[in-house]
C-alpha positions in Angstrom: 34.4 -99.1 -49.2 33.3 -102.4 -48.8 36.6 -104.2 -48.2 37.5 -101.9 -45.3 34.3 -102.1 -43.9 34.8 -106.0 -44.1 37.9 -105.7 -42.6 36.7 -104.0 -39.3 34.0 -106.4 -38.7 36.4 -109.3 -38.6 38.8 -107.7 -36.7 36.8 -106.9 -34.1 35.6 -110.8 -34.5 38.5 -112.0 -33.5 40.2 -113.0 -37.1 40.9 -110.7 -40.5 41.7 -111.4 -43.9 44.2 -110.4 -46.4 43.5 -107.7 -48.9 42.5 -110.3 -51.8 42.6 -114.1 -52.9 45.6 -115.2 -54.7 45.9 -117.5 -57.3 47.1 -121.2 -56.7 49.7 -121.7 -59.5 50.5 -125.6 -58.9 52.3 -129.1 -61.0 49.9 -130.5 -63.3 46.4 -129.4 -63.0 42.8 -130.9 -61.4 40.1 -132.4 -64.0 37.6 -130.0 -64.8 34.4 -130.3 -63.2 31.2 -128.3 -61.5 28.3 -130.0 -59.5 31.1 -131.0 -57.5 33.2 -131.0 -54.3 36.1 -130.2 -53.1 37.6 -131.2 -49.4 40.5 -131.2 -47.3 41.2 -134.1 -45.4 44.4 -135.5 -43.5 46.1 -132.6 -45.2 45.5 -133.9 -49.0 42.8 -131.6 -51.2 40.3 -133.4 -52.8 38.2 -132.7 -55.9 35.3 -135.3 -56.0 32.1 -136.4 -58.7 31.0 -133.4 -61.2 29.0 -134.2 -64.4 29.8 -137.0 -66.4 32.4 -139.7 -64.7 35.2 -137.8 -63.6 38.1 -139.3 -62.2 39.5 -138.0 -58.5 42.2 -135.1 -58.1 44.3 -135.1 -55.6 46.5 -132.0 -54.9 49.2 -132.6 -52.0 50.4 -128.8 -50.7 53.4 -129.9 -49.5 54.6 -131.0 -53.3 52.2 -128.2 -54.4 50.8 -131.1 -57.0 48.2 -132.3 -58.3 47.0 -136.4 -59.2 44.8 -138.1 -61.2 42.6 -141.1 -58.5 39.8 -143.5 -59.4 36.8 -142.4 -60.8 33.7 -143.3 -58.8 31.1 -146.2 -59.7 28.7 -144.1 -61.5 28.2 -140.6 -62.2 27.5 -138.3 -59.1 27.0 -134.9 -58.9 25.4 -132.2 -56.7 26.4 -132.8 -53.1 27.7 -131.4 -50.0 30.8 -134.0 -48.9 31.3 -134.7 -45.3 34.1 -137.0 -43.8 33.4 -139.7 -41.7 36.5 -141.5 -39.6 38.6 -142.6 -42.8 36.2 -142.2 -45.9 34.9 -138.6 -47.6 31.0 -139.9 -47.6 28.8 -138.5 -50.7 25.0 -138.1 -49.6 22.1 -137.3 -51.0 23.5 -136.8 -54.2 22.1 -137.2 -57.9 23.0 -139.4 -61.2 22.4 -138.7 -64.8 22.1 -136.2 -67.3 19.9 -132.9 -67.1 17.2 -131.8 -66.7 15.9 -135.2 -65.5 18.7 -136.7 -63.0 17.8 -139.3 -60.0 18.9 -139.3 -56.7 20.9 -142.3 -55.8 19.2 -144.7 -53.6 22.5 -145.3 -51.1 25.2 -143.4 -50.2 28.5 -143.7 -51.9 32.0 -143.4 -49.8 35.2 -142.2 -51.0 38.2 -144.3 -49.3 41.7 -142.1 -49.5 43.6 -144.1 -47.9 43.5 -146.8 -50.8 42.0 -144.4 -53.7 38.8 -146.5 -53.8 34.5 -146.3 -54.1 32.2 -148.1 -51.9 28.8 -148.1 -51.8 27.1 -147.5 -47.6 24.1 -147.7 -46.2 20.6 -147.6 -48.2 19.0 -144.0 -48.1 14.8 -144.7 -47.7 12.7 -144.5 -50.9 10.8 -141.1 -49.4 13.7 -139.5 -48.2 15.8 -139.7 -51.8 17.0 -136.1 -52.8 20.1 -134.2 -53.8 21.6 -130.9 -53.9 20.8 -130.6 -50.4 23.0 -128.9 -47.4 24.4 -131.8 -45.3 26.5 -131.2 -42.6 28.6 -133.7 -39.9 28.1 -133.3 -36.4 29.5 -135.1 -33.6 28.4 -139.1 -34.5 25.4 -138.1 -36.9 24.7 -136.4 -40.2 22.2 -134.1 -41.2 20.7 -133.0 -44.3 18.9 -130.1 -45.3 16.1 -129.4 -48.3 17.2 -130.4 -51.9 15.4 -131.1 -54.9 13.8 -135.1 -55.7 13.0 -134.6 -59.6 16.5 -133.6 -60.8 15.8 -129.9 -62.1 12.0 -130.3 -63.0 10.4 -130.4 -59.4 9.8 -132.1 -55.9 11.8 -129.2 -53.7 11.5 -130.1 -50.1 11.9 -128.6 -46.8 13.5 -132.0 -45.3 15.4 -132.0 -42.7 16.6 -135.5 -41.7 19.4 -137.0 -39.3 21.1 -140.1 -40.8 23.9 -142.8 -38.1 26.8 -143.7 -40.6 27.8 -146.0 -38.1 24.0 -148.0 -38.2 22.3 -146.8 -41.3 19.7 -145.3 -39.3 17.6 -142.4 -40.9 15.1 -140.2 -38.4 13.0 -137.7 -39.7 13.0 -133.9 -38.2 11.1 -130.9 -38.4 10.7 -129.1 -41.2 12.9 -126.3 -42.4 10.9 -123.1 -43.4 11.4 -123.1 -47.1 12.1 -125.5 -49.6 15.2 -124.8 -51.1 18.0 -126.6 -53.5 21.6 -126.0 -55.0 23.0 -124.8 -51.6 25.3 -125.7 -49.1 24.8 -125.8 -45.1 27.1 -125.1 -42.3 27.3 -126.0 -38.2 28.6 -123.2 -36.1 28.2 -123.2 -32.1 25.1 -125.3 -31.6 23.0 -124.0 -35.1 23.0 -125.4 -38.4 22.4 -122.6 -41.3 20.7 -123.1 -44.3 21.6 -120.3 -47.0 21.2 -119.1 -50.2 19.6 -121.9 -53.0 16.7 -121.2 -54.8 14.0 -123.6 -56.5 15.3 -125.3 -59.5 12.7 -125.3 -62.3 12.7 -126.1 -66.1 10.4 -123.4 -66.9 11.4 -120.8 -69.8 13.5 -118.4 -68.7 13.2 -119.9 -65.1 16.1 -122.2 -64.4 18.0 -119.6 -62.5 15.5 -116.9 -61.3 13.8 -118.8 -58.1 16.3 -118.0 -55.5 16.0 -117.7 -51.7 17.0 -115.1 -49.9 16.4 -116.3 -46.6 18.6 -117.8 -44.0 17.0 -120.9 -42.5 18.4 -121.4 -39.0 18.0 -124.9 -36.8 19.1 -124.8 -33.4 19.8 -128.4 -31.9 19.5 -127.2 -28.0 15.7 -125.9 -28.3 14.9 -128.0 -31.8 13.2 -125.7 -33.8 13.7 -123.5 -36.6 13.9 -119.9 -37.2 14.7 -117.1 -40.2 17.7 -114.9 -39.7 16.1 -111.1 -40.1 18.6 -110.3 -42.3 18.5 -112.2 -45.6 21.9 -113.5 -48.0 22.8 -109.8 -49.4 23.3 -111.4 -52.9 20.8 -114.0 -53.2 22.3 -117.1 -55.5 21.8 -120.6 -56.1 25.4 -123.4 -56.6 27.0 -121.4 -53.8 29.3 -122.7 -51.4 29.2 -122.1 -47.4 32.0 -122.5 -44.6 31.6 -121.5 -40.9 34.4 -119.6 -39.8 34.0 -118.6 -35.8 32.0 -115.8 -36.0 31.2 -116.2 -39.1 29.0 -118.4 -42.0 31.1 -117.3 -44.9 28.8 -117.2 -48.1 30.8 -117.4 -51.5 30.2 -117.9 -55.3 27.1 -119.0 -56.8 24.6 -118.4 -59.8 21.8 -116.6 -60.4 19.4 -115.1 -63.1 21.0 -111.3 -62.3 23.9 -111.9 -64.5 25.6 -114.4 -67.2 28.7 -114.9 -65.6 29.1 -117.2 -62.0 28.9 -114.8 -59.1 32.4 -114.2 -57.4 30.8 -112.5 -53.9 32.2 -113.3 -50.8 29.7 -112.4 -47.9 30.2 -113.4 -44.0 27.3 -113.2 -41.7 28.5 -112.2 -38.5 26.8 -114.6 -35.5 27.6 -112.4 -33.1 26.8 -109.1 -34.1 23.6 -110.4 -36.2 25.5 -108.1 -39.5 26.3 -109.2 -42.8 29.5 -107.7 -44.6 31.6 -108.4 -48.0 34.5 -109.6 -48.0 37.0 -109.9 -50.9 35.8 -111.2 -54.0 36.7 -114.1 -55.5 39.3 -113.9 -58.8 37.0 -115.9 -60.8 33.2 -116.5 -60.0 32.4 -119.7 -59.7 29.8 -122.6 -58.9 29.0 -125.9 -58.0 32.0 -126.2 -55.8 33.4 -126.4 -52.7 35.7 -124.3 -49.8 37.6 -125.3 -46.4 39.9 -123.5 -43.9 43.3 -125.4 -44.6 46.3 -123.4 -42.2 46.0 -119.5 -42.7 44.2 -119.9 -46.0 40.6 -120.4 -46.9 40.8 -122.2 -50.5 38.1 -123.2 -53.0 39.1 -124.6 -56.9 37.3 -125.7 -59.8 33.5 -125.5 -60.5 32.2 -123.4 -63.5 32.7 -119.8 -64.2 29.1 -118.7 -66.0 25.5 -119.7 -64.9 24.6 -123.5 -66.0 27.7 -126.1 -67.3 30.4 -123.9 -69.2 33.4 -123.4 -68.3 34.3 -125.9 -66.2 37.5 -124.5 -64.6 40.8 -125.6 -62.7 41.9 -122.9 -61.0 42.7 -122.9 -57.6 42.9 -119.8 -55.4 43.1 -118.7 -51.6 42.5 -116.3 -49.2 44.7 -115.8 -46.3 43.1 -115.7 -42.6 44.7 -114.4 -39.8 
């Protein structure tokens, strides 16, 4: 059975996980929203940008509540959030309706201290994307693939470093496929690029292109390579976590089924093994999930392949 066999391998890694994810029953209730994110920081949950203009929630565990914040500046929507000293920065993400949305041409920071927008640092005219992995390490940024002509076309292999502190944008190598509508993640040295597919307007194509492969970039020698063993359930919207051993693979869409995929599958960086883990209560995409205490927690998104439902339910997954 899957979920004993899931629980052996993290065991032996060091940290295991409660039978199944539990519902969040809360005060009040997030907006409803997909394409979007949601992050922890300084102990506050935040749900951020999501088609159409949707205004901030904020969920505070300790009064187990949720608020309403500002909404931002303009619409934003597919994006990886990553927190920089005191904002909740919103990179290479895109703007308007489907299937032809633009990138935005700066990057747009979330303030929590004082529930406010800002717009930072220009992004360059050929490096404009979104639905890209982006990831925060040490005093730089880094993005991975995405897609430049909303859902029509222009997937890139990209791989880019951007200075939050200067605005400065350096060019890397090349990932080894172009890829979109995924989520990366940093863990001991290496950042992983997985699941995503390529996004096209094609009949009967929007969902089938996805990729399989894991993309792996390793800062020390600064090149890439392809894990040998590919996503188990290859999907698109999907959101990643590292998790010492672990890159923790959950949710997502894909052309296999109707509704949003509720898989949970860690890939084991130790033991080079992939295993399930507990599914989710409700599939989802177009979301996000973070370690907060003993729990793993991911809310909101959309429960069926493409834009309905948006949900707002909130659930978690112990880790001990």
């Amino acid at each position: 059975m899957k979920y004993f066999t899931c629980l052996l391998s993290l065991f032996l890694a060091t940290h295991t996980l409660e039978a199944n994810w539990e519902s969040v029953q809360s005060e009040g209730e997030p907006v409803a929203r997909h394409e979007a994110a949601f992050i922890e920081f300084e102990g506050k949950f935040y749900l951020l940008g999501g088609r159409g203009i949707r205004p901030v929630s904020i969920y505070s565990p300790e009064d187990n509540s949720w608020k309403q914040g500002t909404p931002p500046p303009v619409e934003v929507h597919h994006f990886q959030p990553v927190v920089w000293e005191d904002r909740i920065l919103l990179i290479c993400a895109f703007t308007g309706k489907w299937p032809k949305e633009t990138p935005l041409d700066k990057v747009l920071a979330y303030v929590p201290a004082t529930d406010s927008w800002e717009w930072s640092h220009e992004i360059p005219a050929d490096r404009r994307r979104a639905a890209a992995g982006v990831v925060h390490i040490g005093d730089k940024i880094y993005i991975a693939g995405g897609i430049i002509n909303g859902h029509i076309d222009g997937h890139v292999d990209w791989f880019d470093e951007y200075d939050p502190s200067t605005g400065t944008w350096s060019s890397l190598p090349n990932a080894p496929h172009k890829r979109d509508h995924f989520q990366a993640a940093f863990l001991d040295g290496k950042l992983y690029s997985a699941g995503g597919r390529l996004s096209s307007t094609a009949p009967n194509e929007g969902f089938l292109h996805v990729i399989p492969e894991v993309d792996v970039y390793d800062f020390q020698s600064k090149t890439w390579s392809v894990l040998d063993k590919p996503l188990p359930t290859p999907r698109a919207g999907s959101f990643t976590l590292a998790l010492h051993p672990d890159i923790i693979v959950a949710g997502g869409e894909s052309a296999s089924q109707v509704e949003a995929h509720a898989e949970v599958e860690a890939y084991n960086t130790q033991t080079d093994t992939w295993s399930s883990l507990p599914d989710l209560i409700q599939g989802r995409h177009g979301t996000g999930m973070f370690l907060f205490g003993d729990h793993l927690y991911t809310c909101s998104g959309c429960g069926n392949r493409g834009g309905n439902p948006e949900l707002t339910t909130m659930e978690r997954l112990k880790v001990k």
